[in-house]
N, C-alpha and C positions, 0 to 999 in steps of 0.2 A: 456221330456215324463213323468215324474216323476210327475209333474205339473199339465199337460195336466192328468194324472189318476184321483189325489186325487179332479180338479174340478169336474171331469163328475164324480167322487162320492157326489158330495155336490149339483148335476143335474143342473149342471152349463154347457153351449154349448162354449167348446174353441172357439176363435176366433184370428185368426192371419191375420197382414196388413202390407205387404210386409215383414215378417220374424217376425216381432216385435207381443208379443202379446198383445190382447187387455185386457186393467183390471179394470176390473169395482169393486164396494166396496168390494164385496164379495169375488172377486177374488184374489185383494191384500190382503185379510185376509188370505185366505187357501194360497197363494204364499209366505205370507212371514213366517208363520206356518212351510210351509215343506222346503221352504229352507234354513232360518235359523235357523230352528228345526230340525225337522227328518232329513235332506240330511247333514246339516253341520256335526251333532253330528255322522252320520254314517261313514264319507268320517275323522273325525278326529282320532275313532274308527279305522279306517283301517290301519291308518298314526302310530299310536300307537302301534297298533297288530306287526304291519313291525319292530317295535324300532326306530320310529322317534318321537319326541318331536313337537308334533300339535298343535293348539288352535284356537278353531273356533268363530268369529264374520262376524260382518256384515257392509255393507259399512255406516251403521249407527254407528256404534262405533267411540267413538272419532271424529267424522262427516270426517271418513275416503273417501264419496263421498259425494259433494254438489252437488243436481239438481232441475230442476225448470220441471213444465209440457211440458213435448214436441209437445203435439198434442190434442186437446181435443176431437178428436176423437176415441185415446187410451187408453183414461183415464186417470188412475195415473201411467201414464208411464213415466220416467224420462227424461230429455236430461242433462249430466251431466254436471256441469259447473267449477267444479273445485273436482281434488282427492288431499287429504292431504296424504303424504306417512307417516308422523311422527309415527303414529302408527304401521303400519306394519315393518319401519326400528328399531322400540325399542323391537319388537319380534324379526327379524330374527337375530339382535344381539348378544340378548339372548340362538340363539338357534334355536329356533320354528321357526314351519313352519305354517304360517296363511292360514287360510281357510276359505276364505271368501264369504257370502253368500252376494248375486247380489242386494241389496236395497241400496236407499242413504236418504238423508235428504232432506224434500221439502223445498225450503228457499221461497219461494213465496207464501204461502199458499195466495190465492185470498180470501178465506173468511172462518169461522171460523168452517167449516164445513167439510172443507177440513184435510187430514188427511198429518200428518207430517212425512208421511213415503212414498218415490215411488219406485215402481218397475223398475229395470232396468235392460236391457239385459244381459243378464251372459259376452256375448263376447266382447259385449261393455266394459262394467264394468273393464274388462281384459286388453284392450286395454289401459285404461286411467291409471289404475295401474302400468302396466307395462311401460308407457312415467314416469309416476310420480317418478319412483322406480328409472325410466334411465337403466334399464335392459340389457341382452346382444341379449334375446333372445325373442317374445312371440310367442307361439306353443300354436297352439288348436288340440285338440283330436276330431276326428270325426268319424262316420261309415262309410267313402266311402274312398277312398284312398288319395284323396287329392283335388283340383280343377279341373275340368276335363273340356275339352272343347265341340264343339259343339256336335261330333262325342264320345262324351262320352269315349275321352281318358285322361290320365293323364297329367296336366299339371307341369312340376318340376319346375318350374322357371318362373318367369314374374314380369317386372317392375310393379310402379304403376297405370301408365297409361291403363298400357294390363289389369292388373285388373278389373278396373273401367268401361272399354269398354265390358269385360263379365257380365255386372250390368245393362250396359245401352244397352245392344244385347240382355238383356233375356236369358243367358245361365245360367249365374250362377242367383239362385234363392232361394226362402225360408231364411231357414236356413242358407245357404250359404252365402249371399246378409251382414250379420252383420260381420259375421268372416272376411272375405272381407276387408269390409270395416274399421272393425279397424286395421287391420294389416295395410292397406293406411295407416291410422291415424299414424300409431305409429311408423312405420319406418322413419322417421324424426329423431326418435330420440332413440329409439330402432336397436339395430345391424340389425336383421332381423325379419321377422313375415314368419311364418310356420302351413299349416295347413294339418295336418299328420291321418293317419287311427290308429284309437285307438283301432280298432281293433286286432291289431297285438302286441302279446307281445314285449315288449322292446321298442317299436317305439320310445316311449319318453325317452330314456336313447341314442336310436339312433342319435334321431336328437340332443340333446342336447352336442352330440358328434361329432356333423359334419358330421354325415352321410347324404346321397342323399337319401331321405325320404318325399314322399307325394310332397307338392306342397310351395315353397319358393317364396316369397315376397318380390323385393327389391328395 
């Protein structure tokens, strides 16, 4: 949303295609502006405020994600093809706690016009981190309470199969559709994917505790 504000200040018309948004030159400029500007340095601010040791980059650091154009109809939208963890495990070693803002490296630039930087989905982005890292956990925060089916109830539990058939039924949508789908992604090799109402105080100290919270992926 955050995003979606500072274009339609620059009178730029969002444009989203199947969750993913669209980014055209301008738009990767203000996108990567405020999210590896304004939003990291706020969200690292708050990590600090609490007495946590933070440090904010971006999937372009240390070419912490490598991707090539996904779709030329998205633009300079990524599909990632490789996350290097090396960087993020020399911080949490350290300490810190990285805060990583959603862009990676173009390795393919087609031509010299092309810009060396692509936007990528936040949840995506997460996904591949979290296979790369071999985590135990990956949890997205959302405003609804977790996956919910046709009847608009709560779903707690569902293989990856049940997922994926909420994708190709048309229930789960938007937004929904990438969280989704990298929790698929990732539970191969991540313990589980969890996508929980961040609404609710604690939730993420809930689930990371094993509580029955929002909607588990397994």
């Amino acid at each position: 949303k955050v995003i979606t504000d500072w274009v339609a200040k620059q009178g730029i018309q969002p444009e989203f295609i199947d969750g993913l948004r669209r980014t055209d030159k301008a738009t990767l400029d203000v996108a990567v502006a405020v999210l590896a500007g304004l939003v990291n340095s706020q969200l690292v601010a708050e990590f600090q405020s609490a007495g946590a040791k933070a440090v904010g980059i971006s999937g372009v650091s240390d070419g912490l994600l490598e991707a090539e154009l996904l779709n030329p109809d998205l633009g300079y939208v990524g599909k990632i093809g490789k996350a290097n963890p090396a960087p993020l495990e020399t911080l949490i070693d350290a300490g810190y706690i990285p805060v990583i803002a959603p862009t990676a490296l173009n390795l393919y630039p087609s031509n010299i016009d092309e810009d060396g930087i692509l936007n990528i989905n936040a949840d995506t982005s997460a996904g591949h981190i979290a296979k790369a890292l071999q985590a135990d956990q990956l949890i997205f925060q959302t405003d609804v309470e977790g996956v919910l089916d046709a009847r608009r109830r709560l779903i707690p539990r569902m293989t990856k199969g049940q997922a994926m058939e909420l994708i190709a039924g048309g229930i789960a949508a938007g937004g929904m559709i990438p969280k989704i789908e990298a929790c698929v992604d990732a539970v191969s090799v991540v313990g589980s994917g969890h996508i929980i109402d961040g609404r609710i105080s604690g939730a993420l100290l809930a689930c990371v505790q094993g509580e029955d919270i929002g909607t588990r992926i397994i």
